[in-house]
C-alpha positions, 0 to 999 in steps of 0.5 A: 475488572478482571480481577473482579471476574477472575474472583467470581465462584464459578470461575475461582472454582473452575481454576482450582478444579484446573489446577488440581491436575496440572499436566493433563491441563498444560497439555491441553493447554499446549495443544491449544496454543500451537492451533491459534499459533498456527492460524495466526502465522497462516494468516499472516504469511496469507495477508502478506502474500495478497499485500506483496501482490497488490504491491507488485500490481501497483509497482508495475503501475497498472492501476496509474493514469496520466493527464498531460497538458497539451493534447499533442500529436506526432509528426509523421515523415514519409518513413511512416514513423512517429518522431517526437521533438526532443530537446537537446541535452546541451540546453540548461537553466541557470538561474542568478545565485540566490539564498533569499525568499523571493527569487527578484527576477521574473522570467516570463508569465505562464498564465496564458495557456498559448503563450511561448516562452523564451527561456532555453528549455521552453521548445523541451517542456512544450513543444513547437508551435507546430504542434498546436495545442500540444504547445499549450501548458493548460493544466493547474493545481486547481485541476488536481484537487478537482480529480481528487473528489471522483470516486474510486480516486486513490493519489494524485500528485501534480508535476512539472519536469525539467532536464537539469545539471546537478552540481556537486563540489567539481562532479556534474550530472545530468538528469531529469528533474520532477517538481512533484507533490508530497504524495509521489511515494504512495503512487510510487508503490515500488519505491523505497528511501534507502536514506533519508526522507522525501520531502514533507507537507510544511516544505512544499507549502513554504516552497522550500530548496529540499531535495530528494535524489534517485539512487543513480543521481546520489552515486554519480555525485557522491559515489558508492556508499557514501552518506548523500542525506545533509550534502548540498547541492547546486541546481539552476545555480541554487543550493539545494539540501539532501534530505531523501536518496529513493532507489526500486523496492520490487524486482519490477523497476531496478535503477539504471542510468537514464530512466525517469525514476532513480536517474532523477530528482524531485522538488516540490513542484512549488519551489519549481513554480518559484525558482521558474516562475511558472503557475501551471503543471506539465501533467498530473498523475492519478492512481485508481484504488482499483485496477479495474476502474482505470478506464472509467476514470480515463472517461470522467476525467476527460469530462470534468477537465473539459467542464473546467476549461470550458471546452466546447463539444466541437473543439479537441481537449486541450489534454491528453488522458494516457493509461498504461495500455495507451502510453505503451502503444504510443511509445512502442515503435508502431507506425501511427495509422496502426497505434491509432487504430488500436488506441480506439479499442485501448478501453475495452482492452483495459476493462479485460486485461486489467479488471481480470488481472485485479480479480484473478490476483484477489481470487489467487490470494484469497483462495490461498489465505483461506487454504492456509487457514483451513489446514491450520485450523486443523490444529484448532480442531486438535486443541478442542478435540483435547479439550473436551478429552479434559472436561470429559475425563474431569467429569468421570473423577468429579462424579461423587463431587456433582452428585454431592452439590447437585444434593445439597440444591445446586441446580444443573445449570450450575454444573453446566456453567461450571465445567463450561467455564472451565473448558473455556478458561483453558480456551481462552488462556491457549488462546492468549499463548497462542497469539504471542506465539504466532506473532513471534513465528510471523517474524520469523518466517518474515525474517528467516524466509524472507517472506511478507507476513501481515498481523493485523489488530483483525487477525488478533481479534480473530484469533482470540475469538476462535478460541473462545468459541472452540472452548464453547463448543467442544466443552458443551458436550462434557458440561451438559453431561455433568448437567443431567447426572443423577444425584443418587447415581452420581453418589455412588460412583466409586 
């Protein structure tokens, strides 16, 4: 098909005409080139600014919601401080050694959502029975895949967490277990696998012991810079393999002994359900697509679980919903009569902080990729302005040469197309140039500078289509001209 186009009369024409003055056209064409470079590199340092934002906001988990099972409440001594039950670290799980697929001891139902349990990490996952309902593991899988039918939902992973011992030859570790689900590194934003792989859809679906490990937990046990994908280790008394190490990818969580993300490790929450024989989730975990929607998801959530579990209008949830804004005011050391006065006004402080946050950084990296564009598009401006310099200046050579068609019956829109093609293929073929070009800038700067550069399949398109059209425009004015000469005055230019 293009060679077919390329061996129309007009644009055969066009190309010889271009090649009879081969600088001034590669002049052009250079002129041309640079200004689609330039915007496409623009638009690339643009497009990555506004990802690096929107990264850093849901690294920062802004835009994360949490729904945990029990709807537990504090203990408040005469200090007037909240205490929380902590288990203690010296409690462990130690499963019988197994290597089959089916663990044959059953260590104690979970299905009744007010039952104890006996096992030695029972008081740490739920609680006193003091706490009420805060005792009562009442969330299910079925439970997640419900929230993800709202709208504005993004991610939603289930999990069940434990503190746990990692074995590895004669080296221990303790630390935080998270049996999770498969979609944790797209609510992670800030994550990175610094080897390996987390676990996939065909492992947790067969419940498999596959492991990933915090950066923290890999350089406990294996030490510095060593390997950790391939290892096995041993956890509940059962072997595990490596496949992942997850370390911080922003400047927002940096890894440190004793926090919950890389001084952990994650399993499917399936093989967890197994090995604990345990049918519920200790919480869910929801990211909005948008930071904005944050508190109306809170109150839709609230309302379907509630739906689903069949609690009554005067009976308390049998959950707690947590944004960021409650878990930091639930955590933060405030005396409870006070976390609990501001708790109550968390929404409204949400819909201002967080929809504000969401449009300020939108208007903030838009308004900056339509000023990088804009001063490139100077360029483009320069390329066309050489252009129609070009088509001019061929028009006053090629005087004799119109009359003489225009005589022998070539009507003007002849002429016009003629000269329009020829503004165009010059466009076009800068165009092309230019795209290659920008893209190879783009990684230069992402490599030199170290700055995040987006090329999109739409900023190509883009690009190649303002060429285009820069040719249109300002090679319309010299092909009109040639259009309207007068055959007789034309023949007696010299």
């Amino acid at each position: 098909m293009i060679k077919r186009w390329l061996s129309h009369p007009y644009v055969d024409l066009a190309l010889k005409a271009l090649g009879r003055n081969r600088l001034q056209t590669g002049l052009t064409l250079l002129g041309m080139t640079i200004g689609v470079a330039t915007v496409l590199a623009m638009m690339a340092v643009g497009a990555g600014a506004q990802q690096s934002i929107e990264q850093q906001v849901r690294a920062a988990g802004l835009n994360q919601l949490t729904v945990r099972a029990g709807n537990w409440r504090p203990k408040v001594e005469d200090t007037g401080e909240a205490v929380a039950h902590q288990g203690d670290a010296r409690d462990t799980l130690v499963l019988p050694l197994y290597r089959g697929d089916v663990l044959p001891v059953a260590f104690h139902p979970e299905d009744d959502p007010m039952e104890k349990h006996d096992h030695p990490l029972a008081r740490q996952r739920l609680g006193d029975l003091e706490a009420g309902l805060g005792s009562a593991a009442t969330l299910t899988f079925d439970d997640a895949e419900a929230i993800k039918g709202l709208p504005g939902v993004q991610y939603v992973a289930g999990g069940v967490h434990e503190n746990a011992r990692v074995h590895f030859g004669g080296k221990r570790w303790f630390t935080r277990m998270h049996g999770t689900d498969v979609e944790m590194p797209s609510i992670k934003r800030g994550w990175m696998l610094a080897e390996g792989r987390f676990f996939t859809r065909r492992e947790q679906d067969r419940a498999e012991q596959v492991l990933v490990i915090g950066q923290i937990v890999a350089e406990r046990l294996f030490g510095a810079g060593v390997k950790a994908v391939g290892q096995e280790v041993t956890l509940w008394n059962q072997p595990f393999e490596v496949v992942g190490v997850v370390t911080s990818a922003t400047w927002v969580v940096r890894p440190a002994p004793g926090d919950d993300q890389f001084d952990a490790v994650y399993m499917p929450y399936t093989t967890t359900h197994r090995l604990l024989n345990l049918s519920k989730l200790n919480d869910i975990t929801i990211t909005a697509a948008s930071s904005g929607d944050v508190s109306r998801l809170a109150r839709e959530i609230t309302t379907l679980l509630r739906q689903r579990h069949g609690i009554g209008d005067d009976q308390p949830d049998d959950f707690t919903v947590l944004t960021q804004a409650t878990k930091a005011l639930t955590t933060g050391g405030l005396p409870p009569s006070v976390a609990r006065a501001v708790a109550g006004n968390v929404a409204e402080l949400e819909k201002v902080t967080l929809e504000q946050l969401a449009t300020t950084l939108e208007r903030a990296s838009r308004t900056m990729t339509w000023l990088l564009a804009a001063v490139a598009a100077v360029s483009l401006v320069v390329g066309g302005i050489g252009i129609m310099n070009i088509t001019l200046l061929s028009v006053t050579e090629r005087t004799r040469e119109i009359g003489l068609r225009l005589a022998v019956g070539a009507r003007s829109r002849d002429v016009m197309r003629q000269f329009l093609i020829e503004a165009v293929a010059i466009s076009l073929a800068g165009g092309v140039a230019g795209i290659v070009l920008g893209v190879i800038a783009a990684a230069l700067i992402a490599r030199t500078l170290n700055w995040a550069t987006v090329v999109s399949p739409l900023s190509v398109l883009l690009a190649f289509g303002v060429a285009g059209a820069v040719g249109i425009f300002f090679g319309w004015y010299p092909a009109r001209r040639a259009s309207q000469l007068d055959p007789i005055v034309a023949l007696r230019h010299e």
